[in-house]
LUMFIMI-905678 format. One record per residue: residue in one letter; z, y, x negated of N, C-alpha, C in turn. Coordinates in steps of 0.001 Angstrom, whole numbers, padded with zeros to 6 digits. Example, Ala and Ser with C-alpha at 12.3 -4.5 7.8 and 13.67 -1.06 7.14 Angstrom:
2
{residuo=A | n.c3=007800 | n.c2=-005690 | n.c1=-013190 | ca.c3=007800 | ca.c2=-004500 | ca.c1=-012300 | c.c3=007800 | c.c2=-003300 | c.c1=-013200}
{residuo=S | n.c3=007080 | n.c2=-002250 | n.c1=-012850 | ca.c3=007140 | ca.c2=-001060 | ca.c1=-013670 | c.c3=007870 | c.c2=000030 | c.c1=-012900}
//
This chain:
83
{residuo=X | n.c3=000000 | n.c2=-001180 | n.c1=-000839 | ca.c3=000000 | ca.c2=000000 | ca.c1=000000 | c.c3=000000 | c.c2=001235 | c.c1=-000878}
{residuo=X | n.c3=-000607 | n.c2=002081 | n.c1=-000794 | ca.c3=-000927 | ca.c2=003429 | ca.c1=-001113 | c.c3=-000287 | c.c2=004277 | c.c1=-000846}
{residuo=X | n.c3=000600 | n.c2=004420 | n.c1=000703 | ca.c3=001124 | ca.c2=005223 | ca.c1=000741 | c.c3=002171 | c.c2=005010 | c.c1=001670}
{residuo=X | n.c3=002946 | n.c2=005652 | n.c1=001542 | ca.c3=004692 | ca.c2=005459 | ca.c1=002523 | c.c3=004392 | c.c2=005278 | c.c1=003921}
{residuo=X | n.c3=004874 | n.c2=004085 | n.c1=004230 | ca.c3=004662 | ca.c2=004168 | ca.c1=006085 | c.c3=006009 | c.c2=005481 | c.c1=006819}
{residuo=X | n.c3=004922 | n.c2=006244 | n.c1=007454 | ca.c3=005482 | ca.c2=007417 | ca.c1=008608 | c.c3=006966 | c.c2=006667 | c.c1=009702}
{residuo=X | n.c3=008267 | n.c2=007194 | n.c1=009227 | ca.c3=008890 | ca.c2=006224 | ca.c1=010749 | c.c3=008190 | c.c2=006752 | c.c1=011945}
{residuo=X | n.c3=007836 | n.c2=006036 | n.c1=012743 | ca.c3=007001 | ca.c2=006065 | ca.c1=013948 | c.c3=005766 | c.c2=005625 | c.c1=014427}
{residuo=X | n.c3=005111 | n.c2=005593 | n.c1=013042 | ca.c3=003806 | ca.c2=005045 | ca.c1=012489 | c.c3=003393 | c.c2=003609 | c.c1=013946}
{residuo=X | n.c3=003229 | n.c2=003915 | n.c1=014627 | ca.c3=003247 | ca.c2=002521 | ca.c1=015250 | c.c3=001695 | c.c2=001207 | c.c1=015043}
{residuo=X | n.c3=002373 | n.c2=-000034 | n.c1=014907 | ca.c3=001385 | ca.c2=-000870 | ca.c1=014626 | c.c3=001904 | c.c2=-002151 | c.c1=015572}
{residuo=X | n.c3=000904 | n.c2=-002930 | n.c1=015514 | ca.c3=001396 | ca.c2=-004432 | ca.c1=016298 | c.c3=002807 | c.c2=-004922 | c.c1=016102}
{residuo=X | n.c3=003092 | n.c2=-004892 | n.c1=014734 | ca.c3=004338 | ca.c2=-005718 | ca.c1=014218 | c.c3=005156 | c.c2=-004786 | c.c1=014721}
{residuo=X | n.c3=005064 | n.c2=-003316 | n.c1=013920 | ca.c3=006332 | ca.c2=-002338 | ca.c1=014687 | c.c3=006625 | c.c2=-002893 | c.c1=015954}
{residuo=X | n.c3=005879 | n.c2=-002748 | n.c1=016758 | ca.c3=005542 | ca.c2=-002273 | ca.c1=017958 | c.c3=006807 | c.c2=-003920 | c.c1=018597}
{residuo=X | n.c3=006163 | n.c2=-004967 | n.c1=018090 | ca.c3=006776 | ca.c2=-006198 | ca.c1=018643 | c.c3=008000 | c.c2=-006045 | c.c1=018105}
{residuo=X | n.c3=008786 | n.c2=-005784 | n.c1=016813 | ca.c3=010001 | ca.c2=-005642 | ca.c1=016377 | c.c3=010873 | c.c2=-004858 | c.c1=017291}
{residuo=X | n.c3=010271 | n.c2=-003806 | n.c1=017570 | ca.c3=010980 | ca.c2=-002801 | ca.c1=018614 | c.c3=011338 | c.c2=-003408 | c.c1=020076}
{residuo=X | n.c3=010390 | n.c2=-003897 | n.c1=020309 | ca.c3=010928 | ca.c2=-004472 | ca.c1=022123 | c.c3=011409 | c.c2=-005772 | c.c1=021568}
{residuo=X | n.c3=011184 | n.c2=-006517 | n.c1=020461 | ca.c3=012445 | ca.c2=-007918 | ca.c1=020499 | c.c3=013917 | c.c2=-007086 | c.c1=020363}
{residuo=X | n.c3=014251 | n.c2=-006082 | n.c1=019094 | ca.c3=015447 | ca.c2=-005109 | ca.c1=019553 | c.c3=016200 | c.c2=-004270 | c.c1=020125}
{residuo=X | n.c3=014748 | n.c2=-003817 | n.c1=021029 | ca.c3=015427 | ca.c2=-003559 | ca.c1=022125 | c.c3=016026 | c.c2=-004378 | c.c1=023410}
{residuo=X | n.c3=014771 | n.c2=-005098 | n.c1=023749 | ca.c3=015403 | ca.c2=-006111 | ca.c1=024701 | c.c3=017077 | c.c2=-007007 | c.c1=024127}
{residuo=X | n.c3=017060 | n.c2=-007466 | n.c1=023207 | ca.c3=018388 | ca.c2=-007853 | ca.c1=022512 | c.c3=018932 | c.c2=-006946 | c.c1=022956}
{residuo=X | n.c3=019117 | n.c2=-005496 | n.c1=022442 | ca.c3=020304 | ca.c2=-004422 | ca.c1=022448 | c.c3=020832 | c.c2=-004622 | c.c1=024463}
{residuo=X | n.c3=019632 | n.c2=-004529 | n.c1=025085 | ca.c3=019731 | ca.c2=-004572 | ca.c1=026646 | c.c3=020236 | c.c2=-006282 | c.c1=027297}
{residuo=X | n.c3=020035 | n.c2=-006904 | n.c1=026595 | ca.c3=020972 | ca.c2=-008121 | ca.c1=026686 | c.c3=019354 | c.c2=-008655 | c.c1=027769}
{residuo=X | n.c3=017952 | n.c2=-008765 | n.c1=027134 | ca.c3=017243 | ca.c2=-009647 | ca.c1=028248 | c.c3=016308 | c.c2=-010162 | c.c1=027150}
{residuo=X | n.c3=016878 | n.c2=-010953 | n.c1=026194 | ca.c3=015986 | ca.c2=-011576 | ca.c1=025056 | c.c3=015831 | c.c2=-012315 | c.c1=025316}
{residuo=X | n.c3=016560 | n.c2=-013367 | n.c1=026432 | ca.c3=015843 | ca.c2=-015016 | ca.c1=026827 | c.c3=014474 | c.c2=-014898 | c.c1=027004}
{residuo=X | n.c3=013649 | n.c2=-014019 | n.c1=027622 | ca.c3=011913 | ca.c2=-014367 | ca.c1=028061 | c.c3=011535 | c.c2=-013789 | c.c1=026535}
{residuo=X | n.c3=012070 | n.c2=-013461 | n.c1=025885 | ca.c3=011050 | ca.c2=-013275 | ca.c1=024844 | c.c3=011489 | c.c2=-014273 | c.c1=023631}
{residuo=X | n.c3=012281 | n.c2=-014956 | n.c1=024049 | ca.c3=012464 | ca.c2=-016156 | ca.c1=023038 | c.c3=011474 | c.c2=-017241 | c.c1=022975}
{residuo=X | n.c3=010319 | n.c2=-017361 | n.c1=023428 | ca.c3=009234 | ca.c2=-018375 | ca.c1=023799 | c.c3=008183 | c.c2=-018561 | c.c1=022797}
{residuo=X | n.c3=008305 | n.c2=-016302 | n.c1=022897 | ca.c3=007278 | ca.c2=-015869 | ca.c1=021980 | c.c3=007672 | c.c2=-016034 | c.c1=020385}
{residuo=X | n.c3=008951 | n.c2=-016236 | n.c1=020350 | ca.c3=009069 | ca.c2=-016289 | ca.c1=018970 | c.c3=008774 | c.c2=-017806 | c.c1=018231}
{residuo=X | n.c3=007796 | n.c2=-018307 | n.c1=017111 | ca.c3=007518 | ca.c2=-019485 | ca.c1=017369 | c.c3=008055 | c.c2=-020324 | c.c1=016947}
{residuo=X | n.c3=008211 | n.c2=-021491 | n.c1=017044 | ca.c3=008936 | ca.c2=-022801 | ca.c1=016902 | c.c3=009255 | c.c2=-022658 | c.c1=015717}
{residuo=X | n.c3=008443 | n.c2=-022629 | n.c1=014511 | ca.c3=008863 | ca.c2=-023027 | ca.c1=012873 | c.c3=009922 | c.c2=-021454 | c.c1=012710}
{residuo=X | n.c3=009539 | n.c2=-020409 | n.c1=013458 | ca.c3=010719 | ca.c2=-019258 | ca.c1=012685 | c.c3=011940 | c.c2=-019579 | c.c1=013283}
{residuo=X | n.c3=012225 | n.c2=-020579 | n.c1=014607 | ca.c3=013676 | ca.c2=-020898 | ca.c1=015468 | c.c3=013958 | c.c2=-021807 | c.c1=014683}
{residuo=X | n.c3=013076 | n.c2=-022636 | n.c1=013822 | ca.c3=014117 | ca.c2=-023888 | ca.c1=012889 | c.c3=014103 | c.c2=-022975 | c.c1=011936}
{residuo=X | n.c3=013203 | n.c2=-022380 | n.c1=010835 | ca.c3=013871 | ca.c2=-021724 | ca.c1=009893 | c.c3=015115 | c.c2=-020660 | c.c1=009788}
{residuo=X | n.c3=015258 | n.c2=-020156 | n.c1=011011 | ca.c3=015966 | ca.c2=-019411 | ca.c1=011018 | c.c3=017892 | c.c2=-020173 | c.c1=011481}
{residuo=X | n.c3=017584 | n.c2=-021371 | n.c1=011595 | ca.c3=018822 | ca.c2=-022823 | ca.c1=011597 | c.c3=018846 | c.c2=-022658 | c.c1=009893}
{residuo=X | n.c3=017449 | n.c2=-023708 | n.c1=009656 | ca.c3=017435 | ca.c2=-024214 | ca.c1=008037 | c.c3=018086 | c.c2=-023001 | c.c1=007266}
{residuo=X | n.c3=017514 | n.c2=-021612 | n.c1=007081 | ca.c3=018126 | ca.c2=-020741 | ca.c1=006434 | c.c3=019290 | c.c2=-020398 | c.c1=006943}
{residuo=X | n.c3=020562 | n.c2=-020703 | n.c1=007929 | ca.c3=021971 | ca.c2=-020145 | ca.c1=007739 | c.c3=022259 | c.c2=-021347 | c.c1=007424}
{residuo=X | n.c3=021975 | n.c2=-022843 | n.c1=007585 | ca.c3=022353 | ca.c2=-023687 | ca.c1=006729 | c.c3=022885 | c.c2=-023862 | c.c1=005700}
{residuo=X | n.c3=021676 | n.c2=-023417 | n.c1=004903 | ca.c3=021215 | ca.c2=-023165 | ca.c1=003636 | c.c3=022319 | c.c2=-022448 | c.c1=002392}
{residuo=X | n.c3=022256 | n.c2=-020718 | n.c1=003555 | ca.c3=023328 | ca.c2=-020113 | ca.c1=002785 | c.c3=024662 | c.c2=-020386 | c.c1=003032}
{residuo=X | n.c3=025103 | n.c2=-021069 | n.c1=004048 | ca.c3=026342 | ca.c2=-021074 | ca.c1=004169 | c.c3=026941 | c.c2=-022267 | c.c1=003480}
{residuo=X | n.c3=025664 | n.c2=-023741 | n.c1=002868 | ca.c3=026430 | ca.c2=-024356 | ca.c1=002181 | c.c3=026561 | c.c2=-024032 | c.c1=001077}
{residuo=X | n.c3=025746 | n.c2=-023642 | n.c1=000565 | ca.c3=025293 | ca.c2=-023051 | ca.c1=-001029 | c.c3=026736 | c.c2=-021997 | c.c1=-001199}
{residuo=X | n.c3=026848 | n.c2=-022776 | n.c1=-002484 | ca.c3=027914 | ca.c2=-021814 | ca.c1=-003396 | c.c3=027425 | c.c2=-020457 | c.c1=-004008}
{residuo=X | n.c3=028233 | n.c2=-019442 | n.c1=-003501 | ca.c3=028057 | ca.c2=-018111 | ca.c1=-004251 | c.c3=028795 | c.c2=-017680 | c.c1=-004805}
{residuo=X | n.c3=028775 | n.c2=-016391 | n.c1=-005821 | ca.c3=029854 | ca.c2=-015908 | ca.c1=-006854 | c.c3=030845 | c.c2=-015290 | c.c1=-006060}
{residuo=X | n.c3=030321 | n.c2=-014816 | n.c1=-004886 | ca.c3=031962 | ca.c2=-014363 | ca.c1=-004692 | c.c3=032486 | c.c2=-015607 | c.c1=-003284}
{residuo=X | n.c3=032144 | n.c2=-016513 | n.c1=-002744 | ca.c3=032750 | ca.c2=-017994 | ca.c1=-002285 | c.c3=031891 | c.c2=-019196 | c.c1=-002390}
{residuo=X | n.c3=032499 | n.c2=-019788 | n.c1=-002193 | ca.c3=032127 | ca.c2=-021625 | ca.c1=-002090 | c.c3=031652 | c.c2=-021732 | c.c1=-000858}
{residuo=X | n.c3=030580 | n.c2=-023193 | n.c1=-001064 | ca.c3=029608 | ca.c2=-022725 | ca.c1=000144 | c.c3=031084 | c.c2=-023817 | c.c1=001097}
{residuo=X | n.c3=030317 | n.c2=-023782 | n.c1=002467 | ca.c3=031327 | ca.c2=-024084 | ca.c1=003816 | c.c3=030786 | c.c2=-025742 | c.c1=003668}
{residuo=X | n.c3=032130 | n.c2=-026349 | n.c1=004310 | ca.c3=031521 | ca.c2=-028117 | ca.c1=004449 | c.c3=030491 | c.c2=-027508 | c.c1=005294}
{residuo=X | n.c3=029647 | n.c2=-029013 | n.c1=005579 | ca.c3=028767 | ca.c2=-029465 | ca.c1=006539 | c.c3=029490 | c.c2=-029201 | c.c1=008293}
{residuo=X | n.c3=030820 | n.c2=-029613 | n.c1=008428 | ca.c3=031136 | ca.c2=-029654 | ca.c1=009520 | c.c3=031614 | c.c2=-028278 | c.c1=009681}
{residuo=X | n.c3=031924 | n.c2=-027644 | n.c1=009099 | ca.c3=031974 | ca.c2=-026100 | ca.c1=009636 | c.c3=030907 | c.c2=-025245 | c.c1=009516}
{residuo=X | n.c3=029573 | n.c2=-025415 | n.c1=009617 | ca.c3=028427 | ca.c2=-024984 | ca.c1=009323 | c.c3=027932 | c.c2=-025746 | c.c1=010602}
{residuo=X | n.c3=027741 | n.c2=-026546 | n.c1=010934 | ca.c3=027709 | ca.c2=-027187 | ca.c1=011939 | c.c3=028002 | c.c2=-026651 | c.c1=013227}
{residuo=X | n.c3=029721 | n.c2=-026360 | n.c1=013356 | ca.c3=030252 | ca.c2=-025721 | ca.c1=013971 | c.c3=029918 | c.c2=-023882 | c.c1=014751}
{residuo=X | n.c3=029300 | n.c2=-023723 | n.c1=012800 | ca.c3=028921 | ca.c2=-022355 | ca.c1=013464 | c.c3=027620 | c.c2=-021856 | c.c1=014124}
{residuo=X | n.c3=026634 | n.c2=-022731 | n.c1=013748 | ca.c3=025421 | ca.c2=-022987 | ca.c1=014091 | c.c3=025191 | c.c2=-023562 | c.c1=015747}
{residuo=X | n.c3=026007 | n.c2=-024051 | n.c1=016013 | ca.c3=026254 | ca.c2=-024802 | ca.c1=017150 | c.c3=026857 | c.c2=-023181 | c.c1=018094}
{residuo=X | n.c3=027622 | n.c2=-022909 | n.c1=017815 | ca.c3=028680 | ca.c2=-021334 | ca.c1=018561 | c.c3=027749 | c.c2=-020425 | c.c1=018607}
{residuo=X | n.c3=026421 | n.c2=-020457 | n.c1=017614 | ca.c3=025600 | ca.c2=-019257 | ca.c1=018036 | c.c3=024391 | c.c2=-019495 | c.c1=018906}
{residuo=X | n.c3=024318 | n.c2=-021196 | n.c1=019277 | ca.c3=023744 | ca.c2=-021342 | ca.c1=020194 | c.c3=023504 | c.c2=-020784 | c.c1=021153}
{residuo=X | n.c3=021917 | n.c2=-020098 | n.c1=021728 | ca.c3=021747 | ca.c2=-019889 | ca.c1=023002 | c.c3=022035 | c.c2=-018213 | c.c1=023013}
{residuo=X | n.c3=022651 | n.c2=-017553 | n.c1=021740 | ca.c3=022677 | ca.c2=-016038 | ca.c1=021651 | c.c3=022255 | c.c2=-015997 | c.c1=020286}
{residuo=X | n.c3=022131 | n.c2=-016614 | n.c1=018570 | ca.c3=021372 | ca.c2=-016357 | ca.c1=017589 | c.c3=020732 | c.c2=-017415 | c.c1=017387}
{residuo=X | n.c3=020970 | n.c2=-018384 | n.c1=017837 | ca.c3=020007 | ca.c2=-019875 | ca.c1=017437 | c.c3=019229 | c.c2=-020336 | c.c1=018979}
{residuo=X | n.c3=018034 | n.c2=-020437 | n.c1=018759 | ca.c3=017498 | ca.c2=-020952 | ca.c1=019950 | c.c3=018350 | c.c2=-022303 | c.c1=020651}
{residuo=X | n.c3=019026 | n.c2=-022798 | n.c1=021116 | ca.c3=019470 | ca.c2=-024104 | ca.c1=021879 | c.c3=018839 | c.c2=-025274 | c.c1=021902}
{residuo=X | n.c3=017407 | n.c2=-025294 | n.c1=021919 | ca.c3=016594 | ca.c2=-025930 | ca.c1=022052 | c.c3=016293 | c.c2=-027028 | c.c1=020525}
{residuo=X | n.c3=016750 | n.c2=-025952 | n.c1=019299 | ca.c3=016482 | ca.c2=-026325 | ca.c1=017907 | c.c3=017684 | c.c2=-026951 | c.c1=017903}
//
């Protein structure tokens, strides 16, 4: 890119980022959870997996069963249900 994107600048992606956060902020993200596609609802499992077992410098990653646990609790409001 050549040059600084304008905030406001609107494009497709903007444009879709904005009504998935807004609808979230308004609490009506279930119909647009459909659109989001299958491989980003498991990656987005696989990656808190990921970091939460994995050891970092400032903690130790979490067992399996409390990762589990938390993945499971964000069911249905950050993890699709379905995954």
């Amino acid at each position: 890119m050549n040059e600084a994107r304008q905030v406001g600048q609107g494009d497709a992606v903007h444009d879709d980022i904005l009504a998935i956060n807004t609808a979230a902020l308004v609490g009506h993200f279930e119909p647009l959870a459909e659109q989001i596609p299958l491989a980003a609802r498991v990656f987005a499992v696989a990656d808190v997996w990921d970091a939460l077992r994995s050891d970092r410098p400032y903690r130790q990653g979490w067992p399996a069963a409390k990762v589990r646990d938390h993945i499971r609790a964000g069911a249905g409001s950050h993890f699709d249900p379905q995954v």
